[in-house]
C-alpha positions in Angstrom: 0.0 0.0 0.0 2.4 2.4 1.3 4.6 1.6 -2.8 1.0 2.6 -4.6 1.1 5.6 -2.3 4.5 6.9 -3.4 4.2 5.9 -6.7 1.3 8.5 -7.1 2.6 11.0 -5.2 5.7 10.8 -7.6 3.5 11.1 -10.7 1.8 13.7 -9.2 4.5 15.4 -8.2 6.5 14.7 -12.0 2.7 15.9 -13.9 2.6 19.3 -11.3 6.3 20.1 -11.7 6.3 19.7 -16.1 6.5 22.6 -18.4 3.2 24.1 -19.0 0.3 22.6 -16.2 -3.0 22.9 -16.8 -2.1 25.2 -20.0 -3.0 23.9 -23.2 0.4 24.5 -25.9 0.8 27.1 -27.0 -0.3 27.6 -31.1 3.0 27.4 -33.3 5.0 30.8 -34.2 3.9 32.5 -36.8 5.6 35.2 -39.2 2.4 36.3 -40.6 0.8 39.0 -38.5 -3.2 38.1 -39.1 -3.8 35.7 -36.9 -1.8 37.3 -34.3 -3.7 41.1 -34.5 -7.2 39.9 -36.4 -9.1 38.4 -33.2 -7.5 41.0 -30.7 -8.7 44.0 -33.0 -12.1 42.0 -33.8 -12.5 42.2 -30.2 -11.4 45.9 -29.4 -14.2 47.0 -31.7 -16.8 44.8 -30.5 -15.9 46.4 -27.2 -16.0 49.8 -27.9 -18.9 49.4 -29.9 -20.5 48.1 -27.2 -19.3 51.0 -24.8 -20.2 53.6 -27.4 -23.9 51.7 -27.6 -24.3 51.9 -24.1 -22.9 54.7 -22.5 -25.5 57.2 -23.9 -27.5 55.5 -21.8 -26.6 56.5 -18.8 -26.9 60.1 -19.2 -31.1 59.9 -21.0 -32.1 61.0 -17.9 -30.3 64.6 -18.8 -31.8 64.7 -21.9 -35.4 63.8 -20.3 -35.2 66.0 -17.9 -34.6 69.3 -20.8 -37.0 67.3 -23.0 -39.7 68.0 -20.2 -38.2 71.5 -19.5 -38.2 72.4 -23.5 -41.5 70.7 -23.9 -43.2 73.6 -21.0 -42.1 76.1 -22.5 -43.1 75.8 -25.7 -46.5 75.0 -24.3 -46.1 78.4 -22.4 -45.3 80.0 -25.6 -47.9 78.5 -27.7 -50.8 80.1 -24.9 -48.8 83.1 -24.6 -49.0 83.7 -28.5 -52.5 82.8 -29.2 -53.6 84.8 -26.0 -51.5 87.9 -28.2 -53.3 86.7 -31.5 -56.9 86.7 -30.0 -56.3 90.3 -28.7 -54.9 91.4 -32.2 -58.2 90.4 -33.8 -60.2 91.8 -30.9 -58.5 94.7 -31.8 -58.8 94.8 -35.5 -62.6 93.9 -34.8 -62.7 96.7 -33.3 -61.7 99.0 -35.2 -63.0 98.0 -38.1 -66.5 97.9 -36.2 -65.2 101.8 -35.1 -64.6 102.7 -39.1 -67.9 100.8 -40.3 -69.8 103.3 -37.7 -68.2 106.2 -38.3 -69.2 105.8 -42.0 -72.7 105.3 -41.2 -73.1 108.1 -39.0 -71.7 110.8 -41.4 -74.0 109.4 -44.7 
């Protein structure tokens, strides 16, 4: 028992101690650049497409909150200017109702 014992203890040891545990090997050397650069930069855009899709994102609630802001006033404006418009024609009512009597009264 105890010779069974050692024996794995020595392979144990002898498959801990090689070159390269728990490490698959390594793809051969290549001179051609592709396949060294082509997944890393595949990867880099994939990433910072992914940061440049998100990130606006996180600042909507900005853009909401001026939305909402922009939206009040333009209602504001909107009821300002017809208010503006319905005393013009009040106005021009008026006077035309002034000119129309004026004519009458001197015929």
């Amino acid at each position: 028992m105890a010779d069974e014992l050692e024996r794995r203890r020595a392979y144990h040891h002898a498959r801990y101690h090689r070159p390269n545990y728990g490490f698959t090997a390594r793809p051969e050397w290549q001179e051609n650049p592709d396949p060294r650069w082509k997944d890393r930069l595949i990867w880099l855009f994939a990433v910072s497409a992914l940061v440049v899709g998100a990130l606006p994102g996180l600042f909507i609630t900005g853009a909401q909150d001026r939305h909402k802001a922009a939206a009040e006033n333009l209602r504001d404006a909107r009821a300002s200017a017809r208010l503006i418009g319905e005393q013009r024609r009040r106005a021009i009512q008026n006077r035309a109702d002034q000119i129309l009597a004026d004519k009458s009264s001197t015929q």
